[in-house]
C-alpha positions as CSV (number, residue, x, y, z in Angstrom):
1,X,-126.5,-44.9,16.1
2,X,-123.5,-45.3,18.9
3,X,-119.9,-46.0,18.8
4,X,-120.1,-49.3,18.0
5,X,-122.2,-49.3,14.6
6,X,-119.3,-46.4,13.2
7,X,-116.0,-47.3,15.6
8,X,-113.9,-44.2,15.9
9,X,-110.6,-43.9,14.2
10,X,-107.5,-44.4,16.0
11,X,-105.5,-41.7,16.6
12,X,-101.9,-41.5,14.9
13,X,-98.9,-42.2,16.8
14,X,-96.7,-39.1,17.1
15,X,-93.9,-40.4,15.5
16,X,-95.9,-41.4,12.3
17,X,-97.3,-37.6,12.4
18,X,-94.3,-35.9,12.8
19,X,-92.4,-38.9,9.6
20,X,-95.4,-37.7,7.9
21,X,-95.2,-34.1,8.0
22,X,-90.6,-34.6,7.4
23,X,-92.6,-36.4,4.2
24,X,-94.5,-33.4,3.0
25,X,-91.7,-30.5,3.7
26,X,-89.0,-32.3,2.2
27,X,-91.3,-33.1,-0.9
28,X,-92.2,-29.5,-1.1
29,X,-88.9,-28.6,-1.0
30,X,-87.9,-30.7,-3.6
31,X,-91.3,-29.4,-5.7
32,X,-90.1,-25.6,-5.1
33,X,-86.7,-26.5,-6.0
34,X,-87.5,-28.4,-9.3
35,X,-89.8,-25.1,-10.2
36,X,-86.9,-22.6,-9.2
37,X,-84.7,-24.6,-11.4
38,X,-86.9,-24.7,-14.3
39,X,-87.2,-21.1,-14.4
40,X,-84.4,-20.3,-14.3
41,X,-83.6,-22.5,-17.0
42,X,-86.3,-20.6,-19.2
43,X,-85.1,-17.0,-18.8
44,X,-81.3,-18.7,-19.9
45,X,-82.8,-20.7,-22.8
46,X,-82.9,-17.9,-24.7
47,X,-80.1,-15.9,-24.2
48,X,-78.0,-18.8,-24.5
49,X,-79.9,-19.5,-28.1
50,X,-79.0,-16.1,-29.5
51,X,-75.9,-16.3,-28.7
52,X,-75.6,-20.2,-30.0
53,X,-76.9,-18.8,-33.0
54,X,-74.6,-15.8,-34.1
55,X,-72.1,-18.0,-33.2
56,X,-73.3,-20.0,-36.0
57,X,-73.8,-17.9,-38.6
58,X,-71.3,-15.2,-37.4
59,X,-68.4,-17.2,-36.5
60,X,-67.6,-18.3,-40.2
61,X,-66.9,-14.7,-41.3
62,X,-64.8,-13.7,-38.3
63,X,-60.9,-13.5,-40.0
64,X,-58.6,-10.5,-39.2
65,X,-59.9,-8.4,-42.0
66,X,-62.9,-8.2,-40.3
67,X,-61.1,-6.6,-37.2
68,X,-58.7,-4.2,-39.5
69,X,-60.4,-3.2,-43.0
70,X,-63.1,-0.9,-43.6
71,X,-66.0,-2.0,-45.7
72,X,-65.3,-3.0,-49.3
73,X,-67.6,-0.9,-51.9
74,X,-71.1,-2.8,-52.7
75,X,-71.1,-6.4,-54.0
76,X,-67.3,-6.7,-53.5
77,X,-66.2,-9.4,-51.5
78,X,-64.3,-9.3,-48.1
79,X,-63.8,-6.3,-45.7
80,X,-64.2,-5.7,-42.1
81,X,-65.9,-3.2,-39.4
82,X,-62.6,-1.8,-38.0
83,X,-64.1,1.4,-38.3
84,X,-67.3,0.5,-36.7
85,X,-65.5,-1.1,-34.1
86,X,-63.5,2.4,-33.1
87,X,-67.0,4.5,-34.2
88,X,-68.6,2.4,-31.0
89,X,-65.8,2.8,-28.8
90,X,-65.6,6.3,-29.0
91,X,-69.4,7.4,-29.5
92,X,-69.7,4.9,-25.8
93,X,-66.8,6.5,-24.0
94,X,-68.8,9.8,-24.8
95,X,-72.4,8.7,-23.5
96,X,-70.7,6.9,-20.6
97,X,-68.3,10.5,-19.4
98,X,-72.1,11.8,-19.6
99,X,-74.2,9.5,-18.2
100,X,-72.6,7.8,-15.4
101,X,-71.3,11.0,-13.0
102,X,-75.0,13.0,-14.2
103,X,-76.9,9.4,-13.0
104,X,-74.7,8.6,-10.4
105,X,-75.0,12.6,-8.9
106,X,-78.8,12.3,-9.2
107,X,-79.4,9.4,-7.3
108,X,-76.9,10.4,-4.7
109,X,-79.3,13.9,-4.3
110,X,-82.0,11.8,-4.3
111,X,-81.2,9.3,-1.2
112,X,-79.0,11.5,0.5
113,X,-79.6,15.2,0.1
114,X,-83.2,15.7,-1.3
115,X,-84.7,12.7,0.4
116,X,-89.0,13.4,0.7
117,X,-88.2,17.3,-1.1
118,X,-90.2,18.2,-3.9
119,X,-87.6,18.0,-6.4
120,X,-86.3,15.1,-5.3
121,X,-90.1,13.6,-6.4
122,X,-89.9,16.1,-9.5
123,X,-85.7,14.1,-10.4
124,X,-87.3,10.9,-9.4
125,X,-90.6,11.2,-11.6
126,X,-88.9,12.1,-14.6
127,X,-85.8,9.4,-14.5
128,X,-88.8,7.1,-14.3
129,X,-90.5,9.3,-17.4
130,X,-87.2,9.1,-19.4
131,X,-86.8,4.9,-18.3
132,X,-90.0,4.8,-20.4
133,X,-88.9,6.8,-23.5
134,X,-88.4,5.2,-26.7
135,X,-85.1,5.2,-27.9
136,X,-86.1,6.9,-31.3
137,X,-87.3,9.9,-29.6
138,X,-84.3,10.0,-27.9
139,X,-82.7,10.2,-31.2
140,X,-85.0,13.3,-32.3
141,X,-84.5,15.3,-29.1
142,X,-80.5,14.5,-29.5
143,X,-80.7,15.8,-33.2
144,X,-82.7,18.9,-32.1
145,X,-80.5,19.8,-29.5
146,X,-77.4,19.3,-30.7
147,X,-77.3,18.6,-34.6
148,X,-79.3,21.5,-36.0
149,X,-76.7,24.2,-34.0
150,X,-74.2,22.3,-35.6
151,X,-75.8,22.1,-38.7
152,X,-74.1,18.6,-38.8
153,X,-73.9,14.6,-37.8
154,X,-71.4,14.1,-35.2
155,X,-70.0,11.5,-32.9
156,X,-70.6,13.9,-30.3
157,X,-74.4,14.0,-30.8
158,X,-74.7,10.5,-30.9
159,X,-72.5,10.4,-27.5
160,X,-75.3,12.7,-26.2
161,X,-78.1,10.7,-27.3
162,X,-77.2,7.7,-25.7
163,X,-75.6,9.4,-22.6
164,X,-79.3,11.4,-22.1
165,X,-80.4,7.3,-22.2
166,X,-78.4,6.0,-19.6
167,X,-78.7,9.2,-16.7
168,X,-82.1,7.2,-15.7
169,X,-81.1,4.1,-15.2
170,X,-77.6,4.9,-13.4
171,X,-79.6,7.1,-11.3
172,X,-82.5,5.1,-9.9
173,X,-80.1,2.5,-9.8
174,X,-77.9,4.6,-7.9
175,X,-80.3,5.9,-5.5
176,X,-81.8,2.1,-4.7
177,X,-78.6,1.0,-3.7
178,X,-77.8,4.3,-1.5
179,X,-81.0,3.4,0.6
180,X,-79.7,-0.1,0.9
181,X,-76.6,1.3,3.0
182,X,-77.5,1.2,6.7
183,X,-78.4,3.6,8.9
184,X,-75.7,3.0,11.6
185,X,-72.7,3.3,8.8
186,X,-73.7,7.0,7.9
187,X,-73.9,7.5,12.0
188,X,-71.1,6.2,12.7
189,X,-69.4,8.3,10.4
190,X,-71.1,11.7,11.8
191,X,-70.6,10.8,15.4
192,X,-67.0,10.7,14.5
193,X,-67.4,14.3,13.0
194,X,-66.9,13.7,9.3
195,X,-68.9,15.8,7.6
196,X,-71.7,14.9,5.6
197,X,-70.6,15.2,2.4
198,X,-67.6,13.4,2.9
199,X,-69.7,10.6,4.8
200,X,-71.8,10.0,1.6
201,X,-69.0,9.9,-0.6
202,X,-66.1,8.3,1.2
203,X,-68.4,5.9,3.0
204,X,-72.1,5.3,2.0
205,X,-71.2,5.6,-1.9
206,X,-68.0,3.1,-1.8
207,X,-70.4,0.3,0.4
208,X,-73.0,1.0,-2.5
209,X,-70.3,0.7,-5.0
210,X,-71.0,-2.9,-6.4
211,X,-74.6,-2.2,-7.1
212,X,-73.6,1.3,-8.9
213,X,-70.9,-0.6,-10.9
214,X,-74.1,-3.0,-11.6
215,X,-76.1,-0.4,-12.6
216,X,-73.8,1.3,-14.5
217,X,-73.4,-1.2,-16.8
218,X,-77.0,-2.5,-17.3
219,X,-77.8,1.0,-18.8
220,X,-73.6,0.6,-20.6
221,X,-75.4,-2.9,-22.5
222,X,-78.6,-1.4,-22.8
223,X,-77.3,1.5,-25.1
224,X,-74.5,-0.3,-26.3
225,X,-77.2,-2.0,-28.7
226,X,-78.8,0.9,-29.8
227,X,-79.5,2.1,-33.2
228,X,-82.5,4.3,-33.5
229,X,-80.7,7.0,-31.8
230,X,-77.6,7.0,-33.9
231,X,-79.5,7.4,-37.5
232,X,-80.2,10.6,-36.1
233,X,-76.8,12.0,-34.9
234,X,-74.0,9.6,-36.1
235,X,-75.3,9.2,-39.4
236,X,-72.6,6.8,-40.1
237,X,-69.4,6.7,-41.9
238,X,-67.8,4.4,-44.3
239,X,-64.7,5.4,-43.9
240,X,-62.0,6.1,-41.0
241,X,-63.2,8.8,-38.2
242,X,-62.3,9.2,-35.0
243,X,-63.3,12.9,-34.9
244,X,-66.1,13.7,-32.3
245,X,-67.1,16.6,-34.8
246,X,-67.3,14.8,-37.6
247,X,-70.3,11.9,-38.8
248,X,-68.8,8.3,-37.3
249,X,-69.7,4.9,-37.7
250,X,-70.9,2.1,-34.9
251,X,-71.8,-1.6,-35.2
252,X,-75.3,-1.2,-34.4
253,X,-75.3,1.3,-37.3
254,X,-73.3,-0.6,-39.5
255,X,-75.4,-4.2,-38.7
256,X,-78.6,-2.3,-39.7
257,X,-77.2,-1.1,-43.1
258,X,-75.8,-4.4,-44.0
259,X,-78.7,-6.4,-42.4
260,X,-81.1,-4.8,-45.2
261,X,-78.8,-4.9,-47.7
262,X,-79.3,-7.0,-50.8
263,X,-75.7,-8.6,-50.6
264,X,-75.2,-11.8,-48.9
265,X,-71.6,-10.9,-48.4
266,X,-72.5,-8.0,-46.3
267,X,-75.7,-10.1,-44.5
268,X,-72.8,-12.5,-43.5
269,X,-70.5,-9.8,-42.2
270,X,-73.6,-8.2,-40.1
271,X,-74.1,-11.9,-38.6
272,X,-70.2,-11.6,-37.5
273,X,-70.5,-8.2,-36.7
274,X,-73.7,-8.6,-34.2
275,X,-71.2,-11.5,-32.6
276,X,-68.6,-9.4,-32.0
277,X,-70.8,-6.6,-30.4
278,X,-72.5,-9.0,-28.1
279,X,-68.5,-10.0,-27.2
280,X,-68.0,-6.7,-26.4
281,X,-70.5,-5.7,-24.1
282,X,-70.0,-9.0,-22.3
283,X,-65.9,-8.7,-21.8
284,X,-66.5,-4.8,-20.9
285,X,-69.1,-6.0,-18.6
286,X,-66.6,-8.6,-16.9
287,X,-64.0,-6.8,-17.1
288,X,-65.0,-3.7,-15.2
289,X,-67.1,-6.1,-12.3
290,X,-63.6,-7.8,-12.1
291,X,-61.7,-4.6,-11.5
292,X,-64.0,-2.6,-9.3
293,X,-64.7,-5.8,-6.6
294,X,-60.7,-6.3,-6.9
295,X,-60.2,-2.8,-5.6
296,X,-63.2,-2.5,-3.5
297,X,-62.1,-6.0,-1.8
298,X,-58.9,-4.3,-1.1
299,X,-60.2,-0.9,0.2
300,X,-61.8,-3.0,2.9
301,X,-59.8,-5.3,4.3
């Protein structure tokens, strides 16, 4: 055998080679692209089905009765959730004056003050203990801690409950975004002679503040939805409360009850009601992002 029975194969040009390989990137960028798109498209697909969906069945039953009666007695047409509309509001405002400065605290300790300590690995394990926690239990610890020595169902207790939910998430939440803040910010500040503490707050906490906002309302929707806990503290109320010592209604509660009722009157109300909670979180959501980059734009310029 020699060259000539099996000639050899001329050698690409360079500019073929280098068309060739433009070829393959931009078709790989293009494949990466398509992929990114599609999965993005699957983690919306759903979210924007639900809430297609309880717009469809809930939407019909929205009227301003719904927004400013209480619920008509069993099998009688017509009524609202006002009262578990103000039940959520308040039994929220509680769990959030709770667990937002005890979350937000803790993961300041945890990147700033107790960073490699042994209770800072001690806080950190058990935020990550409590992240894990089913929300039932939650409910049982809330009702043994604060029900039985009341010897009653409160709004307060169910504030608690979900409050004792949300410290984990604000906190690692918290602390992630804390170690996110460069280095050279929080030396800046000392070489200037601020102390420490005022550093962290005045400084490394407001350049973390978008990412705290953000964490403070993921674990805001998360309990926002929550019912498990509240069968065991709220109780629920048919009627008008706004008494943080006294048993109070919410919408998750209320859904639930009407959900396994045997009315379709109430099933269509707990369609409109699940609508209208969903609404909620999303404008309280908005509305707080909104506010906070407003003034946090402004504090920096």
């Amino acid at each position: 055998m020699n060259a000539e029975t099996f000639p050899l194969r001329p050698s690409m040009p360079p500019s073929q080679r280098f068309s060739m390989r433009s070829w393959m990137r931009g078709w790989t960028d293009r494949a990466v692209s398509a992929l990114a798109i599609l999965a993005t498209l699957i983690v919306i697909t759903p979210l924007v089905a639900i809430f297609v969906y309880l717009i469809y069945k809930g939407a019909k039953s929205l009227n301003l009765a719904f927004f400013t009666h209480i619920p008509n007695p069993p099998g009688e047409p017509g009524g609202g959730m006002a009262n578990a509309i103000l039940g959520s509001g308040i039994v929220l405002a509680v769990s959030s004056a709770i667990g937002v400065p005890i979350g937000i605290g803790g993961g300041v300790f945890l990147a700033e003050f107790g960073r490699g300590s042994k209770l800072a690995n001690a806080v950190r394990f058990t935020a990550d203990v409590l992240n894990g926690v089913p929300s039932i239990v939650m409910g049982l610890a809330a009702y043994a801690l604060v029900v039985v020595p009341q010897k009653h169902f409160s709004a307060l207790s169910g504030g608690v409950a979900l409050g004792i939910m949300m410290i984990p998430t604000v906190c690692r939440t918290t602390e992630e975004m804390l170690l996110m803040v460069p280095h050279a910010v929080r030396e800046a500040a000392l070489g200037l002679g601020v102390p420490n503490w005022r550093s962290v707050l005045s400084i490394t906490v407001r350049t973390a503040s978008p990412g705290i906002i953000t964490g403070c309302m993921l674990a805001f929707a998360r309990v926002a939805g929550e019912t498990a806990p509240l069968l065991f503290t709220a109780l629920g109320n048919s009627f008008w409360s706004a008494s943080l010592n006294q048993p109070i209604e919410a919408l998750p509660l209320q859904i639930y009850v009407f959900a396994i009722s045997p009315y379709g009157d109430w099933h269509r109300l707990a369609w409109a009601g699940a609508l209208v909670l969903i609404v909620l979180i999303v404008l309280a959501v908005a509305l707080v992002r909104f506010v906070t980059s407003r003034g946090v734009l402004k504090g920096t310029s």
